[in-house]
N, C-alpha and C positions, 0 to 999 in steps of 0.2 A: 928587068925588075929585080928587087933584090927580096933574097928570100926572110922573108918578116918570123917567122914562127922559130921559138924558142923553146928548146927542152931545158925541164926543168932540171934545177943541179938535183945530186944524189942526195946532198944535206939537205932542203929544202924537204924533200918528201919526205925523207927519214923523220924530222921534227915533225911534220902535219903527222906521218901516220903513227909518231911518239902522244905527239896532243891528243889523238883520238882516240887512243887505246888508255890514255892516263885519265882523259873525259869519261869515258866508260868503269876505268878502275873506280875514281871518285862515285859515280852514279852506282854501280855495284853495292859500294861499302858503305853509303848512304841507306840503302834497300836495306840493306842485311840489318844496321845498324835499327830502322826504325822497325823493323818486322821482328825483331831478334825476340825469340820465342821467350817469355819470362811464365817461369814456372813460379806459382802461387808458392809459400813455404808450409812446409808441413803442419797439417793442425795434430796440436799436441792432444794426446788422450787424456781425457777425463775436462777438456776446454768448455764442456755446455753444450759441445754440436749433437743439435736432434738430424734423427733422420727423417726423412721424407715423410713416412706415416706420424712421426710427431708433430711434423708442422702443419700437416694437412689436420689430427686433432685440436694443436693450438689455435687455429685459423676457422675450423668448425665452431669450439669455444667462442670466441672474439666474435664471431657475427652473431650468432644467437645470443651474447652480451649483449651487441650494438641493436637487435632487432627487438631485442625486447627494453631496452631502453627507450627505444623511439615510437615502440608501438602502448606503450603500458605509463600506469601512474605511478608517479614514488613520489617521497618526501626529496627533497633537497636541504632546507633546512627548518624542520619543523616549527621552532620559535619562529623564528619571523615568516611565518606563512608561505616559504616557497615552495612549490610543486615543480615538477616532470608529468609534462600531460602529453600525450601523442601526437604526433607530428601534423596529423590530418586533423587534430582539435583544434590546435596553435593555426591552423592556417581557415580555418574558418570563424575561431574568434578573431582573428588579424582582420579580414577583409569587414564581418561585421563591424568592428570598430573604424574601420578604414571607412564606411561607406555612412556610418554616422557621423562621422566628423564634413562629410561634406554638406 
């Protein structure tokens, strides 16, 4: 019998284990590249920035705006007769009108 098995040449291995280290280089520098830390730029002073208890008052503000808009009456445009009527009004004149129409 003759003997069948074949060692690999030196170049041969050299290039796979050149590929696989240069596979890895690429994958590395890909990682780095999408993770690469980006630092927001500096806010300038005197820009508007509230701090945390500002925007926790703005945001107190703003809902007790929107709660009493939705819960209270006001004028919209007095001439032509529009109102702001609370929201559980609106939905019980809706369905009244809704269940007369049928």
């Amino acid at each position: 019998m003759s003997d069948s098995t074949q060692t690999p040449s030196s170049s041969g291995s050299f290039l796979t284990v050149l590929a696989a280290i240069g596979g890895f280089a690429i994958f590395a520098l890909i990682i780095f590249i999408a993770y690469l830390p980006k630092k927001p730029d500096a806010i300038p002073a005197g820009s508007g920035v509230r701090t945390p208890e500002q925007r926790k008052a703005a945001l107190a503000e703003l809902r007790a705006k929107e709660k009493a808009a939705a819960t209270g009456y006001s004028w919209i445009d007095q001439g032509a007769g529009v109102v702001r009527i609370p929201i559980d009004e609106a939905v019980k004149l809706t369905i009244k009108d809704l269940n007369a129409k049928k």
